[in-house]
C-alpha positions in Angstrom: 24.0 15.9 -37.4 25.1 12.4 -37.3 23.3 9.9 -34.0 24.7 6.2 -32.9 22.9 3.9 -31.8 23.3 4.8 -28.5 21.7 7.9 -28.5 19.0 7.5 -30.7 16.9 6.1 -27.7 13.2 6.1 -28.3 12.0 4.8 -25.0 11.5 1.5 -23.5 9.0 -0.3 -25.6 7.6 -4.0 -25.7 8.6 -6.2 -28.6 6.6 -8.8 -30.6 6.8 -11.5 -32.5 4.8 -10.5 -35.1 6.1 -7.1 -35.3 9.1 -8.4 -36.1 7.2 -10.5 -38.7 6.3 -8.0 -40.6 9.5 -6.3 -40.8 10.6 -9.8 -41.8 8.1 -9.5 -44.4 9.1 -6.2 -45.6 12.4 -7.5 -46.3 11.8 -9.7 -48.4 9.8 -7.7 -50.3 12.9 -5.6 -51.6 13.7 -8.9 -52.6 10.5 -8.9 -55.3 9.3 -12.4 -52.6 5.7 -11.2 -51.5 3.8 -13.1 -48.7 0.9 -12.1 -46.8 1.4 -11.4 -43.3 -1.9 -14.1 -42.4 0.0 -16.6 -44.4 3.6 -15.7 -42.7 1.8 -16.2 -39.3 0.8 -19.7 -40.1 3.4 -21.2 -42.1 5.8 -19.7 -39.9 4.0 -21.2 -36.7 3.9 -18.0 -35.3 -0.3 -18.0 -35.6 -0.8 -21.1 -33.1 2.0 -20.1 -30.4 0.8 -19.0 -26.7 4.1 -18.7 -24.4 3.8 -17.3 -20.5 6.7 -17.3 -18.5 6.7 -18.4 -14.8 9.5 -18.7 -12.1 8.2 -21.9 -11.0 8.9 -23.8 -13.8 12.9 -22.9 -13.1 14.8 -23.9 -10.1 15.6 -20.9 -8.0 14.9 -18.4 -10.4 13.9 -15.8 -8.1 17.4 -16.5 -6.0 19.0 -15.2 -8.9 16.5 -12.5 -10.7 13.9 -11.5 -7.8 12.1 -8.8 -10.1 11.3 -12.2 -12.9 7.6 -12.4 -11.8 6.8 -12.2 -15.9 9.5 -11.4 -18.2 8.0 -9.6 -21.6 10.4 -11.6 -23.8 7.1 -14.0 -23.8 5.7 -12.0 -26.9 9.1 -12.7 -28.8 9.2 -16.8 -28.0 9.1 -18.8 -30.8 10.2 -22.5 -30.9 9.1 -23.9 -34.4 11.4 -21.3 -36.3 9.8 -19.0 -37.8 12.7 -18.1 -40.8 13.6 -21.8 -41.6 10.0 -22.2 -42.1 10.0 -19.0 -44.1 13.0 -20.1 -45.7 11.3 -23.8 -47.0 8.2 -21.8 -48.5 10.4 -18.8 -50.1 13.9 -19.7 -50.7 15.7 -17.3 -49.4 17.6 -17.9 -46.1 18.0 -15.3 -43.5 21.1 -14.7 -41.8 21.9 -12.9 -38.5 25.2 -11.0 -37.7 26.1 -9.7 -34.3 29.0 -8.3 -32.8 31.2 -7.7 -35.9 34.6 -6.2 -36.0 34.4 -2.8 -37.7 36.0 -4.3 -40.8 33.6 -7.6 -41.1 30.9 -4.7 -41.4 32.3 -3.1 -44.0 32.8 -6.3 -45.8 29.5 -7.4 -45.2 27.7 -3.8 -46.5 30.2 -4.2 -49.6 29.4 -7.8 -50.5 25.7 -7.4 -49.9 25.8 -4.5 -52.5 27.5 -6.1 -54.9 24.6 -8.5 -55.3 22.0 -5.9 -55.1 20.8 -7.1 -51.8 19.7 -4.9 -48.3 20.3 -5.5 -44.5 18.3 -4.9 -42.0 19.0 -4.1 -38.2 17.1 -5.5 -35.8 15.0 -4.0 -33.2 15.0 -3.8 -29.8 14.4 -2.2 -26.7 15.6 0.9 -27.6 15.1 1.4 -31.9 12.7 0.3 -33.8 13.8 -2.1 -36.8 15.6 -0.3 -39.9 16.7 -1.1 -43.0 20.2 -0.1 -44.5 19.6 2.0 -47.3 23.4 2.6 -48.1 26.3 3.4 -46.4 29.7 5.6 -47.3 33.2 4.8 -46.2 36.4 6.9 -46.7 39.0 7.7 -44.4 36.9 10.0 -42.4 34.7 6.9 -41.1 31.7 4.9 -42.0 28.4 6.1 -42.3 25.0 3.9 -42.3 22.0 5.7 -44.0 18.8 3.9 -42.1 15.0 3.7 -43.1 13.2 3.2 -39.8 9.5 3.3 -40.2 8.8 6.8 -41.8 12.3 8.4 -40.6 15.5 8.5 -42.2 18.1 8.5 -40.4 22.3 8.3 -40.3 24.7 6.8 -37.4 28.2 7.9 -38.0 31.5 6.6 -36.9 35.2 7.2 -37.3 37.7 5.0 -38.2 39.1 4.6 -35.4 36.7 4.0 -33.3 34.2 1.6 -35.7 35.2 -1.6 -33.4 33.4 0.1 -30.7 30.6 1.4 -32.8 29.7 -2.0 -33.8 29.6 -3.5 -30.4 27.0 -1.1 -30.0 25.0 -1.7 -33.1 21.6 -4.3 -33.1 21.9 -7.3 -35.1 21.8 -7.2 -38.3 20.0 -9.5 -41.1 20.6 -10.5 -45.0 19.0 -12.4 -46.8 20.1 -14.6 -49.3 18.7 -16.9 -52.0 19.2 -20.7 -51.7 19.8 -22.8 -54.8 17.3 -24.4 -56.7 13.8 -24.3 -57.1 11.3 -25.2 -54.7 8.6 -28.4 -54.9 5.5 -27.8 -53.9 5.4 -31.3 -52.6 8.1 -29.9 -50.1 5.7 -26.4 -49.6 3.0 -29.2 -49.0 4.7 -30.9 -46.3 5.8 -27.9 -44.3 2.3 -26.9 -44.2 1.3 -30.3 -43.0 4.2 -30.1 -40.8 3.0 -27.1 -39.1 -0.8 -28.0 -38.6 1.0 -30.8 -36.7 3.2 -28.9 -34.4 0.5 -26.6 -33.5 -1.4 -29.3 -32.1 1.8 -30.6 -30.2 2.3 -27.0 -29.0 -1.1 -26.7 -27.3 -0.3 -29.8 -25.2 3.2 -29.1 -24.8 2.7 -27.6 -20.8 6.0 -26.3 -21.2 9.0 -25.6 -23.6 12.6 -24.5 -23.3 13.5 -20.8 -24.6 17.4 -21.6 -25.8 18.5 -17.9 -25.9 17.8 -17.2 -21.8 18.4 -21.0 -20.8 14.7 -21.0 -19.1 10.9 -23.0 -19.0 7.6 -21.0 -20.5 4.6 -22.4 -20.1 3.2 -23.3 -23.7 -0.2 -24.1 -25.4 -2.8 -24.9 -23.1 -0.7 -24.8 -20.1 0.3 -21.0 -21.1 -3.7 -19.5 -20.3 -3.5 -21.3 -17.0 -0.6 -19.6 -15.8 -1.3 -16.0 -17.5 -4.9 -16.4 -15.7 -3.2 -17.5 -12.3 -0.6 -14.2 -12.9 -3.4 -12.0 -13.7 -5.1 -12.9 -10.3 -2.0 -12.2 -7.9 -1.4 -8.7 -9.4 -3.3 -7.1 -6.6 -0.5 -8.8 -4.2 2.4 -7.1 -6.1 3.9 -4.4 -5.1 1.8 -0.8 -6.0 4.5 0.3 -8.2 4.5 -2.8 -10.0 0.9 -3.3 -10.8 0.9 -0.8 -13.5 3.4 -2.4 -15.6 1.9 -6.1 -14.7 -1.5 -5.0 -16.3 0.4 -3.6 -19.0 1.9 -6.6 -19.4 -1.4 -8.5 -19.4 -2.8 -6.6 -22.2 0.4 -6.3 -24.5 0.2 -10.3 -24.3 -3.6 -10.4 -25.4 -2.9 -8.4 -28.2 -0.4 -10.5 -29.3 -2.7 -13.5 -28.8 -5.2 -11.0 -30.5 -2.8 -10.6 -33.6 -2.0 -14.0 -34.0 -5.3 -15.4 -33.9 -6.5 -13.4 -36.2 -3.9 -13.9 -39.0 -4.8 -18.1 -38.8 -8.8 -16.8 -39.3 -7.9 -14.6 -42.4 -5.4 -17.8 -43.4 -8.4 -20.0 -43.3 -11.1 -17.6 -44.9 -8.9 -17.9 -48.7 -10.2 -21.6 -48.9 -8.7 -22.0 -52.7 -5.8 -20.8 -51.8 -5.5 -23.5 -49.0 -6.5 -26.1 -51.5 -3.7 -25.4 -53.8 -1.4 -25.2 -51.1 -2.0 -28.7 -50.2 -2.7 -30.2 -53.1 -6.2 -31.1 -51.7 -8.7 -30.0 -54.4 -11.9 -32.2 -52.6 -10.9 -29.9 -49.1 -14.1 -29.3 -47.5 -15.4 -25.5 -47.7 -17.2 -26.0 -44.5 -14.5 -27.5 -42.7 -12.0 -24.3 -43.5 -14.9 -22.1 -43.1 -15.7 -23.7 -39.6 -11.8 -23.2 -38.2 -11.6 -19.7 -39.5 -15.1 -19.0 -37.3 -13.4 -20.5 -34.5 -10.1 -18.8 -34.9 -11.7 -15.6 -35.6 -14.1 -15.9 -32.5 -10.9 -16.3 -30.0 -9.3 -13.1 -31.8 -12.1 -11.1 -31.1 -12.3 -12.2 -27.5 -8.5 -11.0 -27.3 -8.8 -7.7 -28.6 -11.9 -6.9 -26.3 -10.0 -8.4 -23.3 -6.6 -6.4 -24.3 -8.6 -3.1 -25.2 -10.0 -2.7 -21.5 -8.1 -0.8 -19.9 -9.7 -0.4 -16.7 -12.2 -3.4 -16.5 -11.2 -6.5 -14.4 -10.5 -9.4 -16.8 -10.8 -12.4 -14.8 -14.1 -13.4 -16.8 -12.7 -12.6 -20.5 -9.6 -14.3 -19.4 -11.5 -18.0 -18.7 -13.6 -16.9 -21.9 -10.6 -16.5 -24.3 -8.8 -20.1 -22.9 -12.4 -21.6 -23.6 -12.5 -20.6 -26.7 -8.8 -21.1 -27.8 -9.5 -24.7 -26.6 -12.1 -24.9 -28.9 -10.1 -23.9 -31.9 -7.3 -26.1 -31.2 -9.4 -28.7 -30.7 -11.3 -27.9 -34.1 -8.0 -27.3 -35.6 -6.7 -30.9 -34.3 -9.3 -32.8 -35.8 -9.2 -31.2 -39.2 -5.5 -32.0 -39.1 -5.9 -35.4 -38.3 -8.9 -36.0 -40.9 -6.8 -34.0 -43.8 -3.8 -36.1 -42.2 -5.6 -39.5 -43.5 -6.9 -38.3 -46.9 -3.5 -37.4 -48.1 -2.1 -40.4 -46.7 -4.2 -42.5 -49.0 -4.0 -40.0 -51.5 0.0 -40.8 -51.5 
């Protein structure tokens, strides 16, 4: 029995950015481009971000969307750009497509076949991310076959009615290999590049998410706002409570995730070396910021895993202790910042 997308519903579900990492990741993998998920987090800038959304930062907000006490799109907020950086460390470009016309699909599934390449649909609220296995088109209609996680899976639709069936579909994304061979001077500088921004990031106070036109708190200014959140939940509405604490604890674990991915990035000290072209980096220094980074992660996942247990005192343990990595973090960038300054 063929599904759409429409009715392949799987329940209302919170979305990440580092879930949708790892999909990322798994793409390009079919593409024979392997990177580890702790070294995708970093490079990508994805391993230093902390976003909170608050009406206050946004004129009126509330006029307009009352129910915008926290919106969960905070765990998908990225602003260093997280494929270009990818993109400068793998050479392949991804591409997004939304809102095709049913024959710019079948176009696009042809041409991407022809050079032996997959796409992948999104995911969202609804479907988890799937990748597009192969499709058949005749005069009956167009078929996708879909790997999503374990399941395999086929949305179906005629001819006549494939404008509509895209408009329903999520975006889709290709990836495609840019010309030439990448430096490593250039792989160098990106990583630089990123140490940088993280530290700008932490002192941001707040930053702009494009897509919904609106203010998050960022960096350091991002725990002060979660912690002052977490302590008006017992104002809210009952009904809302729930999902608030919910909330709460999906965002830790993201913290917890991301944290965790720069301490296993900083525990392969050779491998950071060669990335930088640093051969005298100092052991102890590396070894120091993946402590610290690996401290804060553990904090997270205790704070996220209780359920039941108030979390005002984790909450002002976890900022202290993300301070302390970013601050670690800065000064190693600004030290490593000088020695290949000179070195150059």
């Amino acid at each position: 029995m063929y599904g759409s997308p429409k009715c392949l519903s799987l329940g209302m579900r919170m979305r990440t950015l580092s879930s949708e990492l790892r999909q990322y990741l798994q793409h390009l993998s079919l593409h024979g481009v392997d990177l580890s998920f702790a070294t995708a987090m970093v490079l990508s800038g994805a391993a230093f971000r902390h976003y909170f959304f608050t009406p206050n930062y946004n004129h009126a907000w509330l006029v307009e969307y009352p129910d915008d006490l926290w919106r969960e799109d905070s765990l998908t907020v990225e602003n260093y750009g997280v494929y270009e950086a990818i993109e400068g460390h793998t050479g392949w470009t991804s591409r997004r497509w939304h809102q095709l016309k049913g024959v710019e699909l079948v176009q696009l599934l042809r041409y991407e076949q022809t050079e032996g390449r997959h796409l992948r649909h999104e995911s969202t609220d609804a479907h988890p991310a799937g990748l597009i296995t192969g499709f058949d088109v005749d005069r009956t209609g167009l078929t996708l076959h879909i790997q999503q996680g374990e399941s395999r899976i086929q949305w179906r639709s005629a001819l006549n009615e494939l404008d509509a069936f895209c408009a329903q579909l999520p975006a889709l994304q290709s990836l495609r290999p840019v010309q030439g061979d990448i430096p490593a001077t250039r792989r160098t500088a990106l990583t630089l590049d990123v140490f940088r921004w993280a530290g700008r990031h932490w002192e941001a106070r707040k930053e702009i998410a494009y897509d919904v036109q609106a203010f998050y708190a960022a960096g350091h200014q991002a725990w002060l706002e979660l912690r002052a959140f977490y302590d008006t939940i017992p104002s809210l509405a009952t009904d809302r409570q729930e999902a608030a604490r919910t909330y709460v604890r999906a965002h830790l674990n993201e913290l917890a995730t991301a944290r965790a991915a720069a301490a296993a990035f900083f525990s392969d000290h050779d491998a950071l070396s060669a990335l930088l072209a640093s051969p005298t980096l100092s052991k102890r220094s590396t070894e120091e910021l993946r402590d610290a980074w690996q401290r804060i992660a553990d904090r997270l996942q205790t704070a996220s895993d209780n359920a039941t247990t108030d979390l005002g005192g984790l909450l002002a343990e976890a900022q202290q202790l993300d301070t302390d990595a970013f601050e670690r973090l800065n000064a190693w960038t600004a030290q490593l910042h000088r020695v290949t300054t000179t070195a150059n």
